[in-house]
C-alpha positions in Angstrom: 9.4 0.2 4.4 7.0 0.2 1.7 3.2 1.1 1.7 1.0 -1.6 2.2 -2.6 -2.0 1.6 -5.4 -2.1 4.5 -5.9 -5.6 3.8 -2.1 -6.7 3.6 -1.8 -4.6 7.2 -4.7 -6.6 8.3 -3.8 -9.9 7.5 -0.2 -9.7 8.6 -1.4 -8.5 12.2 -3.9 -11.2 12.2 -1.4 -13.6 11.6 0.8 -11.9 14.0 -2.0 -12.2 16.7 -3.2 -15.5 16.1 0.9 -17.0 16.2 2.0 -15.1 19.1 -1.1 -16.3 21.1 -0.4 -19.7 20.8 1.5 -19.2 23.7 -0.3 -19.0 27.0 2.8 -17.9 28.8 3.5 -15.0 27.1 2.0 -11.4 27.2 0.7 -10.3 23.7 1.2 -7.1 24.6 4.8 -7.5 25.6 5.9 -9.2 22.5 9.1 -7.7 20.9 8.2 -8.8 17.5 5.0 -7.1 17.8 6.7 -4.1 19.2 9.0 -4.6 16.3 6.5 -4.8 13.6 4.4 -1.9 14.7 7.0 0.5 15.1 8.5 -0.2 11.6 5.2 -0.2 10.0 4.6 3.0 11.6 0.5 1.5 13.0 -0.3 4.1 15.3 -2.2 2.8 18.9 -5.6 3.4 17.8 -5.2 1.6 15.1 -3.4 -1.6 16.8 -6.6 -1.9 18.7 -8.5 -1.8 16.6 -7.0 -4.5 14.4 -6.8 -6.3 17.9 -10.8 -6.6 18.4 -11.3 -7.5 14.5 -9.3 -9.8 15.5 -10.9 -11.2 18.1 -14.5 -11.1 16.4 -13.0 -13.4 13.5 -12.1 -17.0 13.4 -8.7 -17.4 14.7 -6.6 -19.1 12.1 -3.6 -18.4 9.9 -4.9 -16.0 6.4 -3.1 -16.3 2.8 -3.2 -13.1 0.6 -4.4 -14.1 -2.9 -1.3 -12.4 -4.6 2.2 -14.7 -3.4 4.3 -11.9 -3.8 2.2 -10.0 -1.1 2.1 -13.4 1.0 6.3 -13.6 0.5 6.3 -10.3 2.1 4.3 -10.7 5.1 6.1 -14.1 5.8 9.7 -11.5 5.4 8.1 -9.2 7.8 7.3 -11.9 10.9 10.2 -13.9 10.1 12.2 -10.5 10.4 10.7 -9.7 13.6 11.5 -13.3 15.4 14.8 -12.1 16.5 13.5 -13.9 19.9 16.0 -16.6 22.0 13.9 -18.6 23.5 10.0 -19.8 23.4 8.1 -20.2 20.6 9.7 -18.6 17.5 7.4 -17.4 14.9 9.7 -19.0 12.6 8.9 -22.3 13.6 5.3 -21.5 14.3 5.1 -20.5 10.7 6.2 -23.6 9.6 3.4 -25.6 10.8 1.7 -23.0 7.7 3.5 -23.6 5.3 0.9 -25.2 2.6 -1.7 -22.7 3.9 0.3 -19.6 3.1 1.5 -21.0 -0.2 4.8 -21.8 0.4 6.9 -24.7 0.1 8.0 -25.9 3.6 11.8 -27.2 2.3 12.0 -23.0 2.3 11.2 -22.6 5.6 13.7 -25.3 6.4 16.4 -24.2 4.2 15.7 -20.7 6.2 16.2 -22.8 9.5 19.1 -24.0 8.7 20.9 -20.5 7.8 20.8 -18.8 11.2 22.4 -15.4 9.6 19.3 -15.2 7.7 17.6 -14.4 11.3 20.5 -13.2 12.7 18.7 -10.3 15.6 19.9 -6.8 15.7 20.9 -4.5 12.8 18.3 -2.9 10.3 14.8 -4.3 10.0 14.2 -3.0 7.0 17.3 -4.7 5.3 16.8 -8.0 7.1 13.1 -8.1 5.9 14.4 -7.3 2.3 17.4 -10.3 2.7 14.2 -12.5 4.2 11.6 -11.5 0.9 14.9 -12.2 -1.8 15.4 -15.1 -0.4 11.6 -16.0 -0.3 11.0 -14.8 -3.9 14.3 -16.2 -5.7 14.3 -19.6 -4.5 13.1 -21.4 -7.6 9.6 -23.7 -6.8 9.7 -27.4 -8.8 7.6 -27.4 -12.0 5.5 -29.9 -13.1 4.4 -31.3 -16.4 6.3 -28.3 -18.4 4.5 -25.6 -16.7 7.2 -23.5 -14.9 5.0 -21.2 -13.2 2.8 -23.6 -11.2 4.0 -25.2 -8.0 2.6 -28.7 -7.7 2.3 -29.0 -4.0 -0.5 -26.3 -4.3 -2.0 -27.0 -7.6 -5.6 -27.1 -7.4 -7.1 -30.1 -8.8 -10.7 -30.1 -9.9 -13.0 -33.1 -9.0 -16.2 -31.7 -8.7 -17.3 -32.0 -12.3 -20.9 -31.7 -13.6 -22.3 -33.9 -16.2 -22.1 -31.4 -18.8 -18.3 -31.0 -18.0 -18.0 -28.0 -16.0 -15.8 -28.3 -12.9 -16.5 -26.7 -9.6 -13.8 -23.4 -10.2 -15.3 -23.1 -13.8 -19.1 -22.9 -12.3 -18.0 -20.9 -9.4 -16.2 -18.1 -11.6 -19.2 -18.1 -14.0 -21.7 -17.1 -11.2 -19.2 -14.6 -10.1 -18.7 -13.0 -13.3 -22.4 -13.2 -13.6 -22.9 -11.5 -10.3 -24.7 -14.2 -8.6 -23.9 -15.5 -5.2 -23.2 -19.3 -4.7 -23.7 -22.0 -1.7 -22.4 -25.3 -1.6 -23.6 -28.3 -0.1 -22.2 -31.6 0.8 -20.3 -34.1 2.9 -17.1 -32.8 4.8 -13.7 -32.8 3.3 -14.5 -32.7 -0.4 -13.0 -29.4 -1.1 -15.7 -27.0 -0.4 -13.8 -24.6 1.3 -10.8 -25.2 -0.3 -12.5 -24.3 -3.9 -13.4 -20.8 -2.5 -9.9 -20.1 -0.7 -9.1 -21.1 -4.6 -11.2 -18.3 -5.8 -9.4 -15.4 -3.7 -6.4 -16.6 -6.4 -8.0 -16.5 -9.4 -10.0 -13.0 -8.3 -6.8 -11.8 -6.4 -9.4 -10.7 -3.3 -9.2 -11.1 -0.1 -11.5 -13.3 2.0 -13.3 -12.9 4.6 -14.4 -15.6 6.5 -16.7 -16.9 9.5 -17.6 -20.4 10.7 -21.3 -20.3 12.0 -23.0 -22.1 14.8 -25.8 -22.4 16.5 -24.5 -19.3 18.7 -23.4 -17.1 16.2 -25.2 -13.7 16.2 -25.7 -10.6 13.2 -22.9 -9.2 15.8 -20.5 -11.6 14.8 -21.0 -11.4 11.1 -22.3 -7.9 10.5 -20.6 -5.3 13.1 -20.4 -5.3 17.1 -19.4 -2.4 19.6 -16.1 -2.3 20.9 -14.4 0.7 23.5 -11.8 2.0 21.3 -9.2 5.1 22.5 -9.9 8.1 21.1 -8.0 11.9 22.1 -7.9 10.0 25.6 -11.1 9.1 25.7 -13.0 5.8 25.7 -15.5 5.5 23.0 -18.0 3.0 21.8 -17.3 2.6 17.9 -18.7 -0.5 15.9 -15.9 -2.5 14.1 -16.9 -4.4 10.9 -17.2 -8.1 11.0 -16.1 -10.6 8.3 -19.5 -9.6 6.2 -19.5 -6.1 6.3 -15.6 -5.7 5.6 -15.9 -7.3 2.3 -19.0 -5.5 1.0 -17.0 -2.6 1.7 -14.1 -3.5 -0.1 -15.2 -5.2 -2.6 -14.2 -8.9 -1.6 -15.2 -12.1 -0.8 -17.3 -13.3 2.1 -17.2 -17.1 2.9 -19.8 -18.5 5.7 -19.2 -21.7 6.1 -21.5 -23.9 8.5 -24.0 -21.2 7.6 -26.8 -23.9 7.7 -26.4 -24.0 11.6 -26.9 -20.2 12.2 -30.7 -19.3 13.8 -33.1 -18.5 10.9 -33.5 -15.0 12.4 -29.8 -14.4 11.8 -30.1 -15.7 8.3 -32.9 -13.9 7.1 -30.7 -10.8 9.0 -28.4 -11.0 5.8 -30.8 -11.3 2.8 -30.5 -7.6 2.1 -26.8 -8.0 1.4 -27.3 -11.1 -0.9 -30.1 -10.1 -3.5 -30.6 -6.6 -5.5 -30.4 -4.1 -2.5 -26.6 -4.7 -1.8 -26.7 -3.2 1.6 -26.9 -4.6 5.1 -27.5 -2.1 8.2 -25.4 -2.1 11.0 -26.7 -2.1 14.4 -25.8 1.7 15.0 -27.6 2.5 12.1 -24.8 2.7 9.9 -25.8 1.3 6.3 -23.0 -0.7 4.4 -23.3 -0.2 0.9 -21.5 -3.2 -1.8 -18.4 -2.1 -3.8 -18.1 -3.5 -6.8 -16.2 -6.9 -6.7 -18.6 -8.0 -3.7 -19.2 -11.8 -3.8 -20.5 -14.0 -1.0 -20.0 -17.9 -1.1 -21.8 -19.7 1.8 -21.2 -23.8 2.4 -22.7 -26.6 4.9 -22.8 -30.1 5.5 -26.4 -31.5 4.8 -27.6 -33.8 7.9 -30.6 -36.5 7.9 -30.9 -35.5 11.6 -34.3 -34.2 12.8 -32.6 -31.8 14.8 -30.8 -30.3 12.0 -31.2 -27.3 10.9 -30.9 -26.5 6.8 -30.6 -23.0 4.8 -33.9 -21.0 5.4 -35.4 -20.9 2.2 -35.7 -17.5 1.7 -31.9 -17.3 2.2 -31.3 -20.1 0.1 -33.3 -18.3 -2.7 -30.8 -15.9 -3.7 -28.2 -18.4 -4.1 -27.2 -20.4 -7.0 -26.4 -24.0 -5.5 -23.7 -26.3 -6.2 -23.4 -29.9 -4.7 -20.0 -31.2 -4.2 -19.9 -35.1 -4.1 -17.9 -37.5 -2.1 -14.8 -38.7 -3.3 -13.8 -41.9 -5.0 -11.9 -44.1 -3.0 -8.7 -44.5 -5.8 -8.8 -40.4 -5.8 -9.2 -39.8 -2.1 -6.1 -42.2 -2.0 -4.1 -39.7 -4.5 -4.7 -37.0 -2.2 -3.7 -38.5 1.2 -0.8 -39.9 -0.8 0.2 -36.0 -2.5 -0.2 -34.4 1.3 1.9 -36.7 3.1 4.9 -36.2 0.4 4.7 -32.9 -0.4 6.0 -32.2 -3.9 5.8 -35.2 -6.0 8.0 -34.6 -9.2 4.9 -34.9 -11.7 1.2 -35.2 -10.4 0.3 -36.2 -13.5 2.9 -39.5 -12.8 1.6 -40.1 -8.8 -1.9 -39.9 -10.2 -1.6 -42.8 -13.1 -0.6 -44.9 -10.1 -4.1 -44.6 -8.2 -5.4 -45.4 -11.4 -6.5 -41.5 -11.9 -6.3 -39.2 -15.0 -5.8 -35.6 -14.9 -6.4 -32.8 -17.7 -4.9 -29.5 -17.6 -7.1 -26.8 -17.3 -6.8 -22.6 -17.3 -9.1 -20.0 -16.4 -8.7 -16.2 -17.5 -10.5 -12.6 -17.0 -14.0 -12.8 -18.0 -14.5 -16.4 -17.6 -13.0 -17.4 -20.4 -12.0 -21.5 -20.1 -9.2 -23.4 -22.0 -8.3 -27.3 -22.2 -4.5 -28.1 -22.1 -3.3 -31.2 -23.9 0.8 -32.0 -23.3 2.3 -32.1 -26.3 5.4 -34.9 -27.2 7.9 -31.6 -26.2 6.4 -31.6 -22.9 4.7 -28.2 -22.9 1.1 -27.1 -23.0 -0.7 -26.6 -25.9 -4.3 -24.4 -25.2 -7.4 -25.1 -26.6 -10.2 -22.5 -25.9 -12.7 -24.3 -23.6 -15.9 -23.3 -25.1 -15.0 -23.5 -29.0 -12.2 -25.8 -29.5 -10.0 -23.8 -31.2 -6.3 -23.4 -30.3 -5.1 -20.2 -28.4 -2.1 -18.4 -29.1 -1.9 -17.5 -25.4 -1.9 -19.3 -22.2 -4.4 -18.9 -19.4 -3.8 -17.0 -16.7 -4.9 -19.4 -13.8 -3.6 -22.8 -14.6 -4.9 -26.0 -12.7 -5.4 -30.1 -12.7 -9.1 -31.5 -13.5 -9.5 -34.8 -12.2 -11.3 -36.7 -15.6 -14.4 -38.6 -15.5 -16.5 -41.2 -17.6 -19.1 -40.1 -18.5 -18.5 -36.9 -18.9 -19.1 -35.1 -22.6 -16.3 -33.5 -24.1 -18.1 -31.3 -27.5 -14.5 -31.1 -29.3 -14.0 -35.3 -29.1 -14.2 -36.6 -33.4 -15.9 -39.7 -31.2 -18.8 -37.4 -29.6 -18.8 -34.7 -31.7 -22.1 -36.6 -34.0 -23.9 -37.6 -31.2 -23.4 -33.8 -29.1 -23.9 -31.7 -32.3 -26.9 -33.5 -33.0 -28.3 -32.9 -29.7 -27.5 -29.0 -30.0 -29.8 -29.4 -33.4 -32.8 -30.3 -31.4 -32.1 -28.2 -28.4 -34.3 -25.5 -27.2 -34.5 -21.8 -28.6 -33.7 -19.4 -26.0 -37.4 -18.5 -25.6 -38.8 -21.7 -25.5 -35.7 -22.8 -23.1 -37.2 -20.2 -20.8 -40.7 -21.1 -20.9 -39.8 -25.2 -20.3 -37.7 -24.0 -17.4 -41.2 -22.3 -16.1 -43.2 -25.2 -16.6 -40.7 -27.3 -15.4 -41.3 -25.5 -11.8 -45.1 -25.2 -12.6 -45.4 -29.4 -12.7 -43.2 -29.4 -9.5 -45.4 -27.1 -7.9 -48.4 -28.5 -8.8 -46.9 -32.4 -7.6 -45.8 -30.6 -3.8 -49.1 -29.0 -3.5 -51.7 -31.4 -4.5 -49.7 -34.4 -5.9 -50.7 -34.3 -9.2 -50.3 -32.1 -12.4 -52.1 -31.9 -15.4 -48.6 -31.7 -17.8 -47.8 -35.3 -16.1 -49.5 -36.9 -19.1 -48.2 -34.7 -21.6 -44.5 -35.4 -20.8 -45.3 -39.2 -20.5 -45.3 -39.8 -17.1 -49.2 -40.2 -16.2 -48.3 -43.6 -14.0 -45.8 -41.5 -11.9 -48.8 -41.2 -9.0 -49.2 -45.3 -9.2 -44.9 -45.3 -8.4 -44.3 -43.0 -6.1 -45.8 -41.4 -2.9 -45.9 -37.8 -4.2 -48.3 -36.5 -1.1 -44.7 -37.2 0.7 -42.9 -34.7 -2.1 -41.0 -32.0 0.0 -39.6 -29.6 -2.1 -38.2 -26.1 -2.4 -40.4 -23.9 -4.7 -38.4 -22.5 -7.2 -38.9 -18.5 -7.7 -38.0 -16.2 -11.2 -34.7 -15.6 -9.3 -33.1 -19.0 -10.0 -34.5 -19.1 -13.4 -33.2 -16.5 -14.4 -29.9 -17.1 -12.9 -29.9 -20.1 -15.2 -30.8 -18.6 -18.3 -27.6 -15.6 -17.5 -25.9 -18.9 -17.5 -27.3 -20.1 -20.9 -27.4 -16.8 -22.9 -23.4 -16.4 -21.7 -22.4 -20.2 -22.5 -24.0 -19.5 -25.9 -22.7 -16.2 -26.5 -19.4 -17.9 -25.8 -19.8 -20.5 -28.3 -20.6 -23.6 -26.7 -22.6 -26.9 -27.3 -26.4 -25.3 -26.9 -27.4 -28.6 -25.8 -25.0 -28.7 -23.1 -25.7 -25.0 -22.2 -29.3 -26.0 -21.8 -28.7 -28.8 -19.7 -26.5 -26.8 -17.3 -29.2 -24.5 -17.2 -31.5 -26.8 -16.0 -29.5 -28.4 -13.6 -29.3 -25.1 -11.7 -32.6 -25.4 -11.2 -32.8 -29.0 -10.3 -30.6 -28.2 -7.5 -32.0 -25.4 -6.3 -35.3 -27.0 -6.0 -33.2 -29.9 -4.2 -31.0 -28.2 -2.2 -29.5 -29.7 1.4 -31.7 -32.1 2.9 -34.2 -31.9 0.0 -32.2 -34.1 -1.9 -31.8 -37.2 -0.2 -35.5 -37.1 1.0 -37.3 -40.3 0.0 -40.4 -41.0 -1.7 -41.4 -45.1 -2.1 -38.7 -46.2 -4.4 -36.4 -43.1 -5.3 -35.4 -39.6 -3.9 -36.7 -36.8 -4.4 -33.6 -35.5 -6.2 -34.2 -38.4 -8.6 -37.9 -38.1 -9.4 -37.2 -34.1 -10.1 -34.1 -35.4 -12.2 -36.8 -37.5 -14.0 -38.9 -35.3 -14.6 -36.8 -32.4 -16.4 -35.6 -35.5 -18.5 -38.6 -36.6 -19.7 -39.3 -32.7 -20.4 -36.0 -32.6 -22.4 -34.4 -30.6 -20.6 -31.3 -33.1 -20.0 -29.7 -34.8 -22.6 -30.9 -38.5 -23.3 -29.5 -41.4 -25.1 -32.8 -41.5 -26.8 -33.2 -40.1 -29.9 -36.4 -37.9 -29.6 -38.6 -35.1 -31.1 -38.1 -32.3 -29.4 -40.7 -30.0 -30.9 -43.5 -32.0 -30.4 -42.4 -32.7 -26.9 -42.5 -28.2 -26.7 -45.7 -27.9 -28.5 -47.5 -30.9 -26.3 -46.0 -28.8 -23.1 -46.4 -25.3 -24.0 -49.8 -26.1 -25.6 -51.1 -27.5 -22.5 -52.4 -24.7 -20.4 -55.0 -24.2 -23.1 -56.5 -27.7 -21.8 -55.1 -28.6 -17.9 -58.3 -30.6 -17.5 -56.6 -33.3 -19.9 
């Protein structure tokens, strides 16, 4: 048998455990497939359980590997083992997985239906290897022209900012920019989903716990477990989901996180900001490996007894919110998971009256637009400047298209967009608007009034809304400066300045607004709407309006030298 990596070894056995468990009749420990795969793989006792109470610690579900070849051979090694008569095969149990490992489930049933494929008896090692072949050879249906993507499992993007950016292309920039991310919104838009998409593009492994309301640092962080050792029983602490990926270098997802206890929260800042390092309760510090990235999500509830992000916590996150989903394209999706593998998504989608764009992602955040050509392949257009590549991405995916939406490298937009770069902010005075952006927000939460309120044309805005009701999270030079990494990069790259500038600011705005601070009312609007408003009439969005942007900077800037005005 080949080596494997700690990670494959782990998330085989996991799988192993959490399939053969599913059966309350049978005795884990008793299983000849788990007999089978541990003397094959040669995992000594000690470390069996200690894979076992990892186990145990996690959520119990069935885990992907980010690489498919790598997921083609653990699904060769349980199918190989599953040499059983009677009860509940792992064959079929896998089955019920199919979409979640990545495979098309006509290949488990085409393996189902060739019984020689898991004949019992003779080598392991060659009926693995006939298993993988068969697994890695059976050709997957293409769609579109693209022969490398299989459309059952193609991601399609539909959380899509108003600059354009979808929710993998935001999500890969604050990785590559080494800033942490959480996600808010309603259940079953894709949060998770989009993160379980990340461990592709990154090739990582995740690591993942769903919080509640009794969900300790033990659970996350490390908790004691008797472990054999020379024949003796010792207390050693095992590594939960958190500490495991700081130490490899891989992905931590909390989702729920909202609902953990603010002293377990606050537990975990040290591994989220500049220290990189949580402490384990036997005083054992874990240190960040390069690669680290935590992604945390929750549901945002009106409910008084709901509990949101601690806003410490939530200050060393950049925040993303993840809308519902239109009816015609929540239709397209129910419709793709209860056929499977439509012969063009592109086809299916026209018929819910939805349009899709091809999209790519490679290393170092670089994004590309696809348009199909009259051949039927791809052609690539760099995302950021317009131009035509001479390559393809390496991570290929669907974007659902939106009105609305600006597209720099339209002849129909380019006037209005380019002349909106013209007037946009320089770099410094983008990062000084940004400050008094938070400096008017501030002053409306603490005293409900600011002196800039006149300056930016909104003196009436105390006669319209109730601002001694404001509730707001106070923005801190983290976030800011998380958005102007964003800015400096986007412009480094090429793109629309204007549009750079607004994204910029948006990662402010939701910061500021994050969970339940954005649906919170005032007299007529939310409070999402009246900070929206008031980073507009700042220019920090784009407008329909033509405007002067430098007097708008000058009467702003300026205005600290008279705040009695």
């Amino acid at each position: 048998m080949p080596m494997y990596s700690d990670s494959f070894i782990q998330t085989l056995f996991f799988n192993l455990f959490h399939i053969l468990s599913a059966d309350p009749q049978s005795k884990l420990s008793e299983s000849p497939a788990l007999k089978t795969i541990v003397k094959n793989l040669q995992v000594d006792n000690e470390r069996l359980n200690r894979l076992f109470h990892e186990w145990k610690a996690t959520e119990k579900k069935i885990c992907a590997l980010p690489d498919p070849d790598e997921n083609r051979q653990m699904i060769s090694i349980l199918l190989a083992a599953d040499n059983l008569p009677a009860g509940l095969p792992i064959t079929s149990h896998l089955r019920r997985y199919a979409s979640d490992l990545h495979v098309a489930e006509s290949v488990f049933s085409s393996i189902l239906k060739n019984p020689h494929l898991l004949k019992a008896g003779g080598d392991f090692a060659e009926r693995q290897q006939g298993l993988y072949q068969n697994l890695a050879q059976r050709p997957q249906s293409a769609d579109d022209g693209s022969s490398s993507l299989r459309p059952r499992n193609l991601y399609i993007a539909n959380q899509i900012s108003p600059e354009g950016l979808d929710e993998l292309q935001r999500l890969v920039l604050a990785h590559f920019l080494g800033l942490h991310v959480a996600l808010d919104g309603p259940p079953g838009v894709g949060k998770t989903q989009s993160i379980m998409e990340m461990a592709h593009i990154l090739k990582r492994t995740v690591y993942t716990r769903t919080c509640s309301s009794r969900t300790t640092d033990a659970h996350i962080i490390s908790h004691p477990s008797l472990i054999a050792q020379d024949g003796v029983s010792v207390t050693e602490h095992i590594n939960g989901p958190l500490a495991r990926a700081m130490a490899e270098g891989a992905i931590f997802y909390g989702d729920e996180f909202n609902l953990l206890k603010d002293d377990v929260q606050k537990r975990l800042n040290s591994a989220f900001d500049d220290r990189r390092f949580i402490d384990r309760a036997d005083g054992v510090s874990i240190q960040a490996q390069p690669g680290f990235w935590s992604a945390i999500s929750y549901n945002p509830s009106q409910s008084m007894v709901a509990r949101d992000l601690d806003d410490s916590v939530a200050d060393r996150f950049v925040h993303l919110h993840y809308k519902r989903w239109s009816p015609d394209f929540k239709a397209l999706i129910s419709r793709l998971r209860s056929i499977g593998n439509p012969q063009s998504l592109q086809a299916e989608a026209s018929r819910f009256d939805v349009q899709l764009k091809w999209r790519g992602i490679s290393d170092g955040a670089v994004f590309y637009d696809g348009q199909k050509s009259d051949e039927g392949s791809i052609r690539w257009f760099n995302f950021y400047s317009g131009k035509e590549s001479p390559t393809a991405p390496q991570y290929q995916y669907l974007m659902l298209v939106q009105n609305g939406v600006p597209d720099p490298h339209d002849p129909k937009q380019q006037s209005f967009i380019n002349n909106l770069a013209q007037q946009a902010f320089a770099p410094v005075q983008l990062a000084r608007m940004l400050a008094r952006f938070t400096e008017v927000l501030h002053d409306l939460k603490t005293s409900g009034r600011s002196p800039l309120l006149k300056k930016i044309g909104l003196s009436d805005l105390n006669e319209k809304e109730d601002l001694e009701l404001l509730d707001i999270h106070d923005s801190s030079a983290r976030i800011e400066m998380a958005a102007m990494l964003h800015y400096e990069y986007l412009c480094g790259r090429g793109w629309n300045r204007y549009l750079a500038q607004s994204y910029a600011a948006r990662l402010v705005v939701d910061q500021i607004c994050y969970g339940q601070y954005r649906q919170k009312k005032l007299r007529d609007s939310s409070v999402y709407d009246m900070v929206t408003m008031v980073a507009r009439n700042m220019r920090l969005f784009a407008d329909n309006r033509q405007y002067n942007t430098r007097l708008i900077t000058q009467n702003v800037l300026n205005a600290e030298k008279n705040k009695s005005g």
